[in-house]
N, C-alpha and C positions, 0 to 999 in steps of 0.2 A: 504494500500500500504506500501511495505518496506520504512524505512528510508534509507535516501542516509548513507554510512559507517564513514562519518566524523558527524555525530552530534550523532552518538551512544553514549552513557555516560558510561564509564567505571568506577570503583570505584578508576584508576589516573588517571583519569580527572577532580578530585576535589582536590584543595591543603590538602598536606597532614601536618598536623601538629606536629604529632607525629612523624616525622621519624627524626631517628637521626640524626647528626650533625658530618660528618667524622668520623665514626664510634664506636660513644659511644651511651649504650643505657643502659635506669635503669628501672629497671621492680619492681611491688610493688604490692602486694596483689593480684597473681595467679599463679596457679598452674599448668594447663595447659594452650596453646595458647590461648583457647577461651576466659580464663578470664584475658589474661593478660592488663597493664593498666600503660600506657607510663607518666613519671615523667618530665618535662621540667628541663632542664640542663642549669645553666646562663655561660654566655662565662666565667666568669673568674674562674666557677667551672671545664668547661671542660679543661681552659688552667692549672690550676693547676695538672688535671687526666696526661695531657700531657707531663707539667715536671717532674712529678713524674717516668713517664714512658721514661722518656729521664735520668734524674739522676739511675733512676735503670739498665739502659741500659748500663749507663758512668760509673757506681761502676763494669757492671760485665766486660765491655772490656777494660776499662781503656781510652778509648779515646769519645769524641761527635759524630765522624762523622759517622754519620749513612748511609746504603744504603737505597736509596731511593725505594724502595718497602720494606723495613724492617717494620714486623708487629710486635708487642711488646706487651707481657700479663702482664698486669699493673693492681693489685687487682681483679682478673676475668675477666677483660675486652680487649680484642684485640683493641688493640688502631694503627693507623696508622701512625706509629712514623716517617720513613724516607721521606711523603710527609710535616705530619708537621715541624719534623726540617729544612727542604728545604725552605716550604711557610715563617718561623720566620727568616731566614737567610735573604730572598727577601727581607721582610719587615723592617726588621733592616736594610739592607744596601741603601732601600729607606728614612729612617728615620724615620716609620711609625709606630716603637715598640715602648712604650714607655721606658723610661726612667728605671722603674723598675721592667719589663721586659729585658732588655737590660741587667739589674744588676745582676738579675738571673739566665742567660744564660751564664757569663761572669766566674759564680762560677764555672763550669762544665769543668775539663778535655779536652782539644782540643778544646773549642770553640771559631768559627771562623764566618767570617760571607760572608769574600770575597770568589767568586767563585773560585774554584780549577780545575782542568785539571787533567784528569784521566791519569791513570801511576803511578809510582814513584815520590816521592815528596823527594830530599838532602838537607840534613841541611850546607845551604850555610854560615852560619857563621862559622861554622867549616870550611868550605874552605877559607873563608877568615883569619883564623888566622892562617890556614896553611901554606899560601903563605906570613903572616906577619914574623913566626915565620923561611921562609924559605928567607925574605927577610932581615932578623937579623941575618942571617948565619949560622942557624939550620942544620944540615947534613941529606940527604934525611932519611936515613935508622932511625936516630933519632927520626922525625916524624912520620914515619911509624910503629914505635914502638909504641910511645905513643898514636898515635888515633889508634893502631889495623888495621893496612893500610897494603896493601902489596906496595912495594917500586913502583910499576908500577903503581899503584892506586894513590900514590903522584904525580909523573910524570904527570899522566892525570888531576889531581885536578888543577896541575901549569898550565899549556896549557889551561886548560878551563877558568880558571877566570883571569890569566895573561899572557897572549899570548905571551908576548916579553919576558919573563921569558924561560929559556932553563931545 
C-alpha cells in the first residue's frame, strides 16, 4: 500500500549540515558538483568575510549605509551584505554586539546604528549655526554665500528650526 504523503523522506527532511550560513560557502577538493565537499565556516571567520565585505563596500562608496538587498562580491564570494549590516545595527542597538565588534564597525565611514527614515537626511547643525550666526546679526545674503544657500533656502532654514525668527 502507498504511504500517506507526509512521512515520505525526502533528502530535506534530514538536517542539512552543510549548507551555508547567509550565504557563504567554501568548497575544497572538487571539480565538479558531484565531488564537491562542504568546509564548516566558525562564526567569527564568516563575520570577518562580512566586514571585509562591508569595509570594501565603504572604500568604494564612501559611506556604510548599505541597501538592504545589497549583494557584495567579497574574495569570490557573494556575501549578503545589506541584510547583515541591518541584523549588526539591530544587535548593537540591542546591546548584543560585543564590544569589539562594536569597535570595528565604528572605524567605517557613516556608521551608524540608530534606525533612519527613508528620504532625505539635513545636516541640522549647519542649521543651527545658521540661525546662531543669523542671531549675531549675520546678513541673510552673507550666509547664503558662505554655506552655498540660495537666500530663500536661508529664509526657510530660519522658519524651520526658529519659528519666531522672521
Amino acid at each position: 500500500m502507498d504511504q500517506p504523503h507526509h512521512d515520505i523522506k525526502t533528502p530535506h527532511s534530514q538536517p542539512r549540515p552543510w549548507l551555508p550560513r547567509a550565504g557563504l560557502l567554501s568548497r575544497a577538493n572538487g571539480r565538479s558538483s558531484a565531488n564537491v565537499k562542504f568546509m564548516t565556516i566558525s562564526r567569527d571567520t564568516r563575520w570577518g568575510i562580512r566586514f571585509g565585505a562591508l569595509r570594501q563596500y565603504t572604500q568604494r562608496t564612501g559611506t556604510s549605509l548599505v541597501p538592504v538587498l545589497h549583494v557584495e562580491l567579497y574574495e569570490g564570494t557573494n556575501v549578503a551584505l545589506g541584510a547583515w549590516v541591518a541584523y549588526n545595527r539591530q544587535q548593537q542597538r540591542a546591546g548584543e554586539l560585543s564590544d569589539d565588534r562594536q569597535t570595528q564597525l565604528a572605524t567605517l565611514a557613516g556608521w551608524h546604528a540608530e534606525k533612519r527614515r527613508p528620504g532625505r537626511h539635513y545636516d541640522t547643525s549647519r542649521d543651527r549655526e545658521i540661525v546662531r550666526l543669523r542671531a549675531d546679526g549675520s546678513l541673510i545674503a552673507e550666509i547664503a554665500t558662505n554655506y552655498s544657500l540660495s537666500r530663500q533656502r536661508v529664509h526657510q532654514i530660519l522658519k524651520k528650526v526658529s519659528p519666531t525668527n522672521d
